[in-house]
N, C-alpha and C positions, 0 to 999 in steps of 0.2 A: 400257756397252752392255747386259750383263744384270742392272742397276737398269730401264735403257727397258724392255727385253722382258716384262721381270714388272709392271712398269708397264701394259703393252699389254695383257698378259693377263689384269689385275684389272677393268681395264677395258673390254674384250670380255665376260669372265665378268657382271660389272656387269650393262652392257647386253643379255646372256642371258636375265637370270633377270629384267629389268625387261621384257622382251618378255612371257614367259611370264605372268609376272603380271597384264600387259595384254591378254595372248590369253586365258586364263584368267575376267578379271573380264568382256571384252566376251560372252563366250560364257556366263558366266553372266547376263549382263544379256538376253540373247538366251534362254535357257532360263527368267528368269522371269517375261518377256513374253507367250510363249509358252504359258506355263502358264495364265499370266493368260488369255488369250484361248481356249483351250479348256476350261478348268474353268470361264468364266463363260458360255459357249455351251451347254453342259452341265449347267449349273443352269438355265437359260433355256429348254432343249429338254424338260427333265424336267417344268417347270412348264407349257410347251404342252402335252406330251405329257397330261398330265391333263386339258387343257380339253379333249382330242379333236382339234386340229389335228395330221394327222397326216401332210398333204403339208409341211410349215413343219420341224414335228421330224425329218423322213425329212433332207431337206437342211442340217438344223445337224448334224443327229446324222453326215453324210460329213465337214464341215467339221473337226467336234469330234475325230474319229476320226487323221484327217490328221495333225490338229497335235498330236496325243498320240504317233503311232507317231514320228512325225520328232523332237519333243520325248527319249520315251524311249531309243530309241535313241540317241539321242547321252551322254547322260546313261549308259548302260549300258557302252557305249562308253570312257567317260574314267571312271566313278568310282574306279576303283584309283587311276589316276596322278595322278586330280585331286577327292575326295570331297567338296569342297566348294562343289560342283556340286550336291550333294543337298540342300546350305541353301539353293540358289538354288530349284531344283526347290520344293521343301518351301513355300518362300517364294509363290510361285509360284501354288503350288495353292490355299493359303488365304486369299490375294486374290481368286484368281478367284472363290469361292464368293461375298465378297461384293460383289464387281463385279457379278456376277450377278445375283441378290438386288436391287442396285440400279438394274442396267437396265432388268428385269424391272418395279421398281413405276414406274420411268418412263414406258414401256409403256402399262402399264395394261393390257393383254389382258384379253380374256375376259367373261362376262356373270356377273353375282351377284343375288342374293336379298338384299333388304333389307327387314327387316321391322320397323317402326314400332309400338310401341303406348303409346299416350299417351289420359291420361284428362279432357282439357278441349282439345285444340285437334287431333282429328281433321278435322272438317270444313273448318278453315284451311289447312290443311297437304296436304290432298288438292288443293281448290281453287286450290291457287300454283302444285304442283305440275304439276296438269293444264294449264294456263294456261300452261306453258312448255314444252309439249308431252309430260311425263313425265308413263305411261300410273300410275295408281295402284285399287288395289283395296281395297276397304274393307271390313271386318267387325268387326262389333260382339260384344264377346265381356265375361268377368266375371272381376273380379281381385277379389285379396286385399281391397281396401277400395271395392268397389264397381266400376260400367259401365265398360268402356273400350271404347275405338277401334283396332281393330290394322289398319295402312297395310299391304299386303302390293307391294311395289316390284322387278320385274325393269329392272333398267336395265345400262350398260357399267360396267365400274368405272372410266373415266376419268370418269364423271359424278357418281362418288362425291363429291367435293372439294367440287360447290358444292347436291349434296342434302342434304347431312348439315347443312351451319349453314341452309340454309333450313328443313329440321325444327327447330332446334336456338334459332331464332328466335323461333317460334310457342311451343314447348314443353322450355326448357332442359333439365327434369327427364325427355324423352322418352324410353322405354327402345328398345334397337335389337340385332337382330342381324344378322348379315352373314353370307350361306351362298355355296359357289361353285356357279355352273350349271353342268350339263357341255353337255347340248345342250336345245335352244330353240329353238320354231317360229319366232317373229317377236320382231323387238324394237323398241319406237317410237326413233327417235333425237328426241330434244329437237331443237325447232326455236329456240327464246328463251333462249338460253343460250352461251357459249362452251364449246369443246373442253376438256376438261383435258389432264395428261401433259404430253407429249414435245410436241404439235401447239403447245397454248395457247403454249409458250416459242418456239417456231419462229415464229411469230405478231408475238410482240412485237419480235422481231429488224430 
């Protein structure tokens, strides 16, 4: 009879600590989902917040907030009795930067500067360009070995993807840089062209 009893109670004990372990890792898995989802809202809201959309960051920026205080607090909560919570956390945060990060160029938000200068195929490259509805500005300027052509291009950055190999076409050797807009009176949308981003994949679904 007390072989059973101590039998029963290795076995209770057992099943204690396999609880705990399992409360333990799902609550970790909960704290680094969590993480996940408002550190990548939080990179996401900081890279709005610089184009100037400031109703969009106001409402990630309550979301982001939420899921941090709730997050923390729990975390604050268990880390004596259970500190391995803070790998989870820890884990957590530095996914979500680049969850972020890559929702973000999914996206595509926001308007940029691209500025072209190539020294034999401006005239083509304006021409295509215009032709599919992307507004382009020209000036004629002097480089290191002679005339060039500099494309001066406001367009979305989702339209980046298929401006750049159509420059790229005309004048492989084209030199290019890329500036972010913050604000902008008007911007043509291309009309002869597909969506890039998030839209163009939604598209072919």
């Amino acid at each position: 009879m007390p072989t059973c009893n101590r039998f029963c109670d290795i076995h209770t004990s057992l099943l204690g600590a396999i609880m705990i372990e399992t409360n333990v890792l799902i609550t970790g898995v909960i704290i680094f989902v969590a993480r996940v989802c408002d550190v990548s809202i939080g990179t996401l809201r900081t890279i709005i917040t610089v184009q100037g959309r400031t109703v969009i960051a106001f409402f990630l920026a309550l979301f982001e907030i939420t899921i941090w205080i709730l997050v923390a607090g729990k975390v604050i909560n268990q880390i004596h009795d259970q500190p391995i919570l803070v790998v989870f956390y820890a884990f957590g945060f530095a996914t979500g930067n680049v969850v972020g990060i890559l929702v973000e160029r999914k996206l595509a938000l926001g308007i940029i500067i691209l500025k072209v200068i190539t020294r034999t195929a401006g005239k083509e490259i304006s021409e295509s360009l215009r032709q599919k509805g992307q507004a382009v500005t020209v000036f004629i300027g002097e480089g290191l070995k002679g005339p060039v052509t500099e494309l001066y291009i406001a367009c979305r950055r989702r339209d980046l993807p298929w401006i750049l190999p159509e420059v790229q076409s005309f004048d492989p050797d084209a030199f290019y840089i890329i500036e972010q807009a913050r604000d902008m009176r008007k911007v043509l949308t291309p009309t002869a062209v597909p969506s890039g981003g998030w839209r163009s994949t939604r598209k072919q679904k």
